[in-house]
C-alpha positions as CSV (number, residue, x, y, z in Angstrom):
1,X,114.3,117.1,84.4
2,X,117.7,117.3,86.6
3,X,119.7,113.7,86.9
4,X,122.4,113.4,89.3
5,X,124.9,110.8,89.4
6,X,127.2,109.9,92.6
7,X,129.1,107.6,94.2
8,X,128.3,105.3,97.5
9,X,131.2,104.7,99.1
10,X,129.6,101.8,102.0
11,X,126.6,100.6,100.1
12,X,125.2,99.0,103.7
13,X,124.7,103.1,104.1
14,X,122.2,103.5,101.3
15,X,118.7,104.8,101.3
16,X,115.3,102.6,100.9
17,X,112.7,103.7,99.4
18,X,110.0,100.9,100.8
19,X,109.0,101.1,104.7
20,X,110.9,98.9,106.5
21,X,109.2,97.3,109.6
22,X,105.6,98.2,111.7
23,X,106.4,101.0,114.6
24,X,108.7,103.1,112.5
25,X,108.5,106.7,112.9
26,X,107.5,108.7,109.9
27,X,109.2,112.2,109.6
28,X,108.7,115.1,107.1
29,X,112.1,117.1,106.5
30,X,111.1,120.7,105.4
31,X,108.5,123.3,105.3
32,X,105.0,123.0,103.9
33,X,103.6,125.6,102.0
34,X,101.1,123.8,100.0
35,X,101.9,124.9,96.9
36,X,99.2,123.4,94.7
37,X,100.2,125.9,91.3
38,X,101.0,123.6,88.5
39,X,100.7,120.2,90.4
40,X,99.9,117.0,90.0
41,X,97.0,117.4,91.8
42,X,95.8,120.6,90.1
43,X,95.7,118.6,87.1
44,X,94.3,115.8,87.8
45,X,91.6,116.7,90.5
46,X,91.2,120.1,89.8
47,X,91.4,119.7,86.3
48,X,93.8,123.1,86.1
49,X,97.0,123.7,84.5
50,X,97.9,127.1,85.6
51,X,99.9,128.6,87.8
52,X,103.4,128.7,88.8
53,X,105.5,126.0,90.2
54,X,107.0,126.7,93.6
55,X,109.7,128.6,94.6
56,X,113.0,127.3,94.5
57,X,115.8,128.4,97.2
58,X,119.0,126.3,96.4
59,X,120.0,127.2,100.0
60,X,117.4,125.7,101.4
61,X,117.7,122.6,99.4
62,X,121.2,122.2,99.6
63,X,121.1,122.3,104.0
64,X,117.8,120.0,103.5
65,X,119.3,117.2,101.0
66,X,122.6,117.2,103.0
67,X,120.9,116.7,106.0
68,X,118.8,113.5,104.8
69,X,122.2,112.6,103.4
70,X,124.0,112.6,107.0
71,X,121.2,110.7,108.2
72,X,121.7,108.3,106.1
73,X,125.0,107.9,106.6
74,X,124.8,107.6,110.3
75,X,122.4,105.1,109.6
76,X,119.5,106.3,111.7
77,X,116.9,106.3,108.5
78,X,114.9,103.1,107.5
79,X,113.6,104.4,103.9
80,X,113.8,107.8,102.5
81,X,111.7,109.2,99.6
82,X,111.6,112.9,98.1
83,X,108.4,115.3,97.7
84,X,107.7,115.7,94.0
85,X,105.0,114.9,91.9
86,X,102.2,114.9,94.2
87,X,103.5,115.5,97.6
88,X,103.4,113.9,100.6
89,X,100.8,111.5,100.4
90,X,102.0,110.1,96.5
91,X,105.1,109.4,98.7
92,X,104.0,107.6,101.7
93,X,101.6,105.4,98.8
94,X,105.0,104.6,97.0
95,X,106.6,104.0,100.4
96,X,103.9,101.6,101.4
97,X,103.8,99.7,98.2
98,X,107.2,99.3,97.8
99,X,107.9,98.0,101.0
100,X,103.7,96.4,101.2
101,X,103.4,98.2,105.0
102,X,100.9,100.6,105.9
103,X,101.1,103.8,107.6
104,X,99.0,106.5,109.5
105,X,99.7,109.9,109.4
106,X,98.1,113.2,110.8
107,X,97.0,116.0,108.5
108,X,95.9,119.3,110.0
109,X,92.0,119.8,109.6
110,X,92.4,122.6,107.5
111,X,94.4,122.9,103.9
112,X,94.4,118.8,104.3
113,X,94.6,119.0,100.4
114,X,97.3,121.4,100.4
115,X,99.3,119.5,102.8
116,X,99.0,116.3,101.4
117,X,99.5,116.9,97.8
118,X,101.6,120.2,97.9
119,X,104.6,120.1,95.6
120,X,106.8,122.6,98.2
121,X,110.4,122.3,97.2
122,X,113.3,120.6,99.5
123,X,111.4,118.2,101.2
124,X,111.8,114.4,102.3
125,X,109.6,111.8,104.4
126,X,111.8,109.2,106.4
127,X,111.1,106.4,108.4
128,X,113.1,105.7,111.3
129,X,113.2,103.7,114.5
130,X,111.5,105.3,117.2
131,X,114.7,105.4,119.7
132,X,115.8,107.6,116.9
133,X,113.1,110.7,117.3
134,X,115.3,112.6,119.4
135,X,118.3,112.1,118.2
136,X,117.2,113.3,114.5
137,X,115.2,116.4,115.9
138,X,117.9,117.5,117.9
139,X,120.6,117.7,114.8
140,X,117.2,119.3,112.7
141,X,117.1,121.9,115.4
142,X,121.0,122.4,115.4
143,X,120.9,122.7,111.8
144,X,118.2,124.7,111.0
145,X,115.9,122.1,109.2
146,X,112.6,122.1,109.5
147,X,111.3,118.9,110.8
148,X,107.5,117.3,111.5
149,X,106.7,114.2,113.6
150,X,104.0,112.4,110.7
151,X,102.8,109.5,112.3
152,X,103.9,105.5,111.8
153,X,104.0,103.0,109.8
154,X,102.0,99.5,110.2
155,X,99.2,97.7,109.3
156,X,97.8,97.0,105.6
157,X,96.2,100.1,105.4
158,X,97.1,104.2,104.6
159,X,95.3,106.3,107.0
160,X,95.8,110.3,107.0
161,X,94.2,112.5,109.5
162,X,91.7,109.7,110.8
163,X,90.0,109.4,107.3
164,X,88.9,105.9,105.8
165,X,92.0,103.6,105.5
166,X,93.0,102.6,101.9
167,X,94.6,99.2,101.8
168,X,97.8,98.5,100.6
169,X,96.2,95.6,98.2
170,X,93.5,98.4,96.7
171,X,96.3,100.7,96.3
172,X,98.6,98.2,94.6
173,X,95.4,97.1,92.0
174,X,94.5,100.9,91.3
175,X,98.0,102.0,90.3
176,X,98.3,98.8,88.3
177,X,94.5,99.8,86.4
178,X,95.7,103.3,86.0
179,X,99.3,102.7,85.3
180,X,99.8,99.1,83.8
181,X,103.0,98.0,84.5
182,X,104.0,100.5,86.9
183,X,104.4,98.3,90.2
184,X,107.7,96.4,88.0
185,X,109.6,99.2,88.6
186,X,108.4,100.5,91.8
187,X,107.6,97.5,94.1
């Protein structure tokens, strides 16, 4: 594990973690692989521990993380929340329950496993406002970061490539039955 410690100069330009209001835009900053190789979901769906974790490029990352960070900073991002331990999908979840909003996202039809759960290095969702969109691609372009249009949030419910919803309150009662006391820290 890698901790990092820094300083916030204008705390009103901080990042959220829990979705912020219904009509956001959700945004995924950087490129999906689907690396599934020692993963959270190769372990616990799969029942697997092998293979190798993904490849790290500290170039990428670097010109990924200091993009969300001048987002931030401008102020253009509602929440923010990187992809680790279980990918894109573990995130929105913690997104939704932290802030008790739903959100619909589209998957691709194929590798919807891959895509939702892959553990790809130097990548972030974000909420933003919709009057945002272009503003946020266009410095992605100009930088060179890779950036996906997910969906939005609203609603009570997670919905991801038009499969069955999950609501927010069946979400919130599973993580407490599988990880007591887990939604303290969280939201």
């Amino acid at each position: 594990a890698i901790g990092g410690v820094g300083l916030i100069h204008d705390l009103d330009k901080r990042a959220n973690l829990s979705f912020a209001k219904n009509g956001d835009l959700l945004l995924l900053i950087g490129k999906t692989k689907g690396h599934l190789g020692a993963s959270l979901y190769a372990r616990e769906i799969a029942g697997r521990e092998d293979g190798a974790p993904p490849d790290v490029n500290l170039e990428t990352e670097r010109r990924n993380g200091n993009f969300v960070r001048d987002q931030i900073e401008k102020g253009v991002t509602c929440s923010v929340h990187d992809l680790s331990d279980g990918g894109l999908w573990v995130a929105v979840a913690e997104m939704a329950l932290a802030g008790n909003l739903g959100a619909n996202i589209e998957a691709p039809k194929s590798n919807t496993h891959a895509f939702l759960f892959g553990e790809d290095q130097a990548r972030y969702v974000v909420s933003a406002s919709a009057s945002s969109q272009g503003a946020i691609l266009g410095r992605g372009e100009a930088g060179g970061v890779p950036l996906t249009i997910l969906g939005t949030t609203g609603g009570d419910a997670l919905t991801a490539g038009g499969g069955p919803p999950i609501s927010i309150a069946d979400l919130r009662a599973a993580f407490e039955r599988w990880l007591p006391g887990y939604m303290d820290d969280e939201g």
